[in-house]
N, C-alpha and C positions, 0 to 999 in steps of 0.2 A: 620383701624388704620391710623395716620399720618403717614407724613414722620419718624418721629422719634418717635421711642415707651418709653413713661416715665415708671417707675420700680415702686412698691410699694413691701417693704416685710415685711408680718403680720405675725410678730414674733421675737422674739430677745433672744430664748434660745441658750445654746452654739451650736446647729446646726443651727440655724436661723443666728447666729451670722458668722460662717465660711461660708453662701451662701453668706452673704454681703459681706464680702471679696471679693469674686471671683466677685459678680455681679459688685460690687462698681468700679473694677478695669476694668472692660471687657467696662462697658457704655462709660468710660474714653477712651480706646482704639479702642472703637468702635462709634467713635463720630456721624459719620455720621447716625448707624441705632438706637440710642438710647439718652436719655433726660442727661446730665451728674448726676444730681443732682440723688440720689433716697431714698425714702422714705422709714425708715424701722419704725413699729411702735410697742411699746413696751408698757407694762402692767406699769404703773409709781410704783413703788414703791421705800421705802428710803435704802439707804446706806451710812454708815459711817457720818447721819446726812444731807443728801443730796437727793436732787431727781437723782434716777437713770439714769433720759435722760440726764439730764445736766452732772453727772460725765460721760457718755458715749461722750458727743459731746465735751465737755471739751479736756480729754486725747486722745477720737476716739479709746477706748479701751471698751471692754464690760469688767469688771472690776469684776462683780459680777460671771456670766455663761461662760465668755472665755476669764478669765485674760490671760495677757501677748502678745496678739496677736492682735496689730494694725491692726483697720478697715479703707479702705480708707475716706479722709477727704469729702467725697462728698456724703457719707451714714451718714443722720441726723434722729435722734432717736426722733420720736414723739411720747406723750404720748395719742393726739387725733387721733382716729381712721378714723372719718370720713374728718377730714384735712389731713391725710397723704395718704387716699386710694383714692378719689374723684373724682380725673385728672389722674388716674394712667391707663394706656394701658396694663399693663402686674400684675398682684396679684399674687407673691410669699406666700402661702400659707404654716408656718411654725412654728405650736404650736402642746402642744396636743390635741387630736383628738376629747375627750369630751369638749373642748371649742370651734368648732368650728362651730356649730349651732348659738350659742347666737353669736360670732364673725360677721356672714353673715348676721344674725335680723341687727343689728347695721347699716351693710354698703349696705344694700338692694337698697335701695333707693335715695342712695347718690354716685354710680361709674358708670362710662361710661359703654352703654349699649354696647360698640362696645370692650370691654375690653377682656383679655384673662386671666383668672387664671391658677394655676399650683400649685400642691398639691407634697409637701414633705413629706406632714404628712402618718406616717407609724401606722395606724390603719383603725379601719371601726366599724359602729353603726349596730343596729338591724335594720331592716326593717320598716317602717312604720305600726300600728296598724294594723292588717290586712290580712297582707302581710307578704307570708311566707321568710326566707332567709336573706339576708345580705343588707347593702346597702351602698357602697361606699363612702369614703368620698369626691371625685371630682363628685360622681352623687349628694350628698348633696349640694354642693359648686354650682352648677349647677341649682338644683331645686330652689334654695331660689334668688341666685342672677340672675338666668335668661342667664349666658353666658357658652360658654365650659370651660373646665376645664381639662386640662391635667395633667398631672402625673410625677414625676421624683425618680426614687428611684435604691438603690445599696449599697455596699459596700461602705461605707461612711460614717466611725466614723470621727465624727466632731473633734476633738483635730487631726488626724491625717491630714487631709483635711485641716485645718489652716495653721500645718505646711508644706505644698505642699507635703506630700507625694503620690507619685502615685496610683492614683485608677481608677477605673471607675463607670460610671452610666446610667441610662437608662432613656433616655425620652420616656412615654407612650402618644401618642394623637391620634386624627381621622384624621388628614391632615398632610400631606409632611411639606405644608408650615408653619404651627405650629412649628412641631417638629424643621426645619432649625433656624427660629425663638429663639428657644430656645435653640439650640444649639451653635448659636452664642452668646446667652447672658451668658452660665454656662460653656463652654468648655473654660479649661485652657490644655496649656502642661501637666499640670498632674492632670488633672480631664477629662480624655474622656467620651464622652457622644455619645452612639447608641442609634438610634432613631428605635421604635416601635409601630406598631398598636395593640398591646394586653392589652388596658388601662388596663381593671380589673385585669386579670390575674398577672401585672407588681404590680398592688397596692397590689392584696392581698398576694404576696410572703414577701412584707413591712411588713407587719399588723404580719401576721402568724409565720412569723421568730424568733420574738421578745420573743413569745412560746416558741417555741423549745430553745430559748438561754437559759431560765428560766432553762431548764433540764440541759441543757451542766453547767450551774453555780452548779446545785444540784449536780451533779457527781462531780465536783471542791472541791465544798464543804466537800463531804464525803470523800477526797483524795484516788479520784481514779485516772487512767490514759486515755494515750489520745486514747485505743482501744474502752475505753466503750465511751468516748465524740463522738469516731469515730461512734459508733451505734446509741447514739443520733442522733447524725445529719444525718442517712441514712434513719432511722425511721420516724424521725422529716418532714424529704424532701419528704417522701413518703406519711406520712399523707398531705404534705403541697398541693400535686399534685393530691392527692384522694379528699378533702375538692374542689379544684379546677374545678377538674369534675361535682362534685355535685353540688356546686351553680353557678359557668359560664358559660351562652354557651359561646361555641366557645372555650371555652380554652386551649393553644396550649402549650404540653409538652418541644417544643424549648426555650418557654419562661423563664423556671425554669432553663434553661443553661446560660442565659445573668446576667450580675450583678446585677439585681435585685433581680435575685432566689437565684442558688446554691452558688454565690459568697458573697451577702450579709447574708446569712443563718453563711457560714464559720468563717464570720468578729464579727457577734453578738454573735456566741459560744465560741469565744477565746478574744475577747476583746469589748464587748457591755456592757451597762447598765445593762439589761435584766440578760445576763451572772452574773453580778456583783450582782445583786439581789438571783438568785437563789443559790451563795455560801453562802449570807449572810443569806437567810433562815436555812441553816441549822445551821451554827454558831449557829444565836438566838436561836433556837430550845432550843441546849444545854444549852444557856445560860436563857433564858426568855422562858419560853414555852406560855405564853399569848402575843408575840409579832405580832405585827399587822403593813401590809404593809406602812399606813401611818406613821408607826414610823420610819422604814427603810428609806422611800424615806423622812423624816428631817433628820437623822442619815448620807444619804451616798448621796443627790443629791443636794444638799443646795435648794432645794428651788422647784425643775423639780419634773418632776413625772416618775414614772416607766408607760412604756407602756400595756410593755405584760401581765401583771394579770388584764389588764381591759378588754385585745381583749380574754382571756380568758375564762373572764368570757362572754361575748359577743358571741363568736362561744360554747362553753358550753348551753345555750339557744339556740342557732338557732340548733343545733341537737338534744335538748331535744325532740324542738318541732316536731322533724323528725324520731323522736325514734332512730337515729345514734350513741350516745355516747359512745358505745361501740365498734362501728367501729373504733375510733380513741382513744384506750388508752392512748397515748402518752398526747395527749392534754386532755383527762379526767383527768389521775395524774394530770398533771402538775395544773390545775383548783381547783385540791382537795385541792393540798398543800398549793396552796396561800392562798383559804379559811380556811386553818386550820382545815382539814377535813380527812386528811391522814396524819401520820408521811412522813417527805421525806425521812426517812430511805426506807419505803417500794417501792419508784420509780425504786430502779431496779427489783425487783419482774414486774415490767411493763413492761419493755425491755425485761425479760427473759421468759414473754408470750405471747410476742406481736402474734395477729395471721400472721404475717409474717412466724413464726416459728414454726407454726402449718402446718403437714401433711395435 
């Protein structure tokens, strides 16, 4: 890399949107190791009669996915991908997870070979044909465009992180000097970032958590209280740490202690998306019993997607093919209900056999 590392970030959901914030202001502050300008690129679509980049570069407001919350002026919303990634030294990486194959086809061939990605994205794809297991989404980002790809994931609801409330996060990569790197581009006063060498492990507690929030929203739903959310999320963290063992090596139980694991597990059971899906499952239940996820996610995300009933369904096959799915009730419910295949009345009947509770 240069002297100074130029920023690109592919993505402009309202978490995509509160990274710019932080990025937008840090390159500002951080004149000397970074480009001031930085590129965030965005899906154009209209609003209110308008292309969406221009009302964003206009007010410097993401107006649609994170009103109210001024982006700095030197974060410009491109709707070309291959113009705003091209010259870019550093790829914040920050959509959902099923776009971002065709994302990397696009910029293959068009960004610096010497560049450094970093994936926010909090999911993972099946394995290649073949090939048993999982396959990351920074080993995807990796395989297509050819450079590394580090990790950043934690407790970090986006509305909450716009408004500087305190959190923390976890950078995952192979090198010191990465990690510092990116530490100095995403660390605010009130966004700490520890840095770690457990890439996968640090991504898949992202991916896997988003699960278990689905449960902790279904006990919401059925108004229960916070003992049995309290069992979700023991159950949930204990499958998230078994799953762990089975497809990572290396995978190191410390890991699931950092804000990536048990902290960001906490944050999507009491105030995530995820969460927020699985009260509204059972709502509709009562109300529509033919209701279908795509109707929820126009009904409650304007426009986003829900994560966790895709990585669902995703870790749902990679244990079919391992004959596992029984080992992980927790995550088989949860899989059921999305597909409309279980009442979610029946989910605690799942907590109250988990083989945890077996002699």
């Amino acid at each position: 890399m240069g002297e100074k590392s130029s920023v690109c970030i592919v993505g402009s959901g309202n978490w995509g949107s509160a990274i710019a914030k932080i990025v937008g202001q840090n390159v500002v502050e951080k004149s000397d190791m970074f480009e001031e300008r930085v590129n965030m690129y965005m899906y154009e679509e209209k609003f209110e009669g308008q292309k969406l980049t221009e009302v964003v570069n206009q007010r410097h407001e993401n107006v649609k996915y994170l009103p109210g919350v001024k982006l700095p002026e030197n974060v410009v919303a491109m709707p070309d991908l291959i113009a705003a990634s091209k010259n870019a030294d550093i790829l914040i990486f920050v959509m959902p997870h099923q776009f971002v194959r065709g994302t990397c086809k696009v910029m293959q061939e068009h960004i610096k070979d010497s560049a450094l990605a970093v994936s926010l994205i909090k999911g993972f794809d099946k394995a290649p044909e073949g090939k048993p297991g999982i396959s990351m989404i920074s080993s995807m980002i990796e395989d297509i465009l050819g450079i590394d790809c580090a990790v950043l994931m934690g407790a970090n609801l986006a509305p909450e992180v716009a408004e500087e409330q305190f959190c923390e996060a976890t950078i995952g990569c192979k090198n010191l000097a990465d990690g510092e790197l990116l530490k100095n581009l995403f660390e605010k006063p009130y966004f700490r970032c520890s840095i770690c060498m457990d890439v996968q492990t640090i991504e898949m507690c992202g991916a896997l958590k988003n699960v278990v929030g689905i449960g902790a929203g279904i006990v919401d739903g059925m108004g229960l209280g916070h003992n049995t959310k309290a069992a979700v999320l023991r159950l949930g963290l204990m499958e998230m740490v078994k799953f762990g063992e089975m497809f990572i090596d290396g995978s190191q139980e410390v890991t699931f202690f950092e804000s990536c694991g048990v902290a960001d597990l906490v944050a999507t059971c009491h105030g995530g998306r995820n969460r927020m899906l699985g009260e509204a499952v059972v709502k509709s239940t009562k109300e529509n019993p033919n209701w279908t996820i795509r109707e929820l996610e126009k009904e409650i995300l304007r426009g986003q997607s829900f994560q966790g009933p895709l990585v669902a369904k995703e870790i749902h096959e990679v244990l079919q093919e391992r004959g596992k799915v029984d080992d992980f009730p927790l995550f088989k419910a949860i899989y059921k209900i999305c597909q409309r295949e279980m009442p979610p009345q029946e989910f605690i009947d799942c907590l109250r056999c988990h083989p945890e509770h077996m002699d």
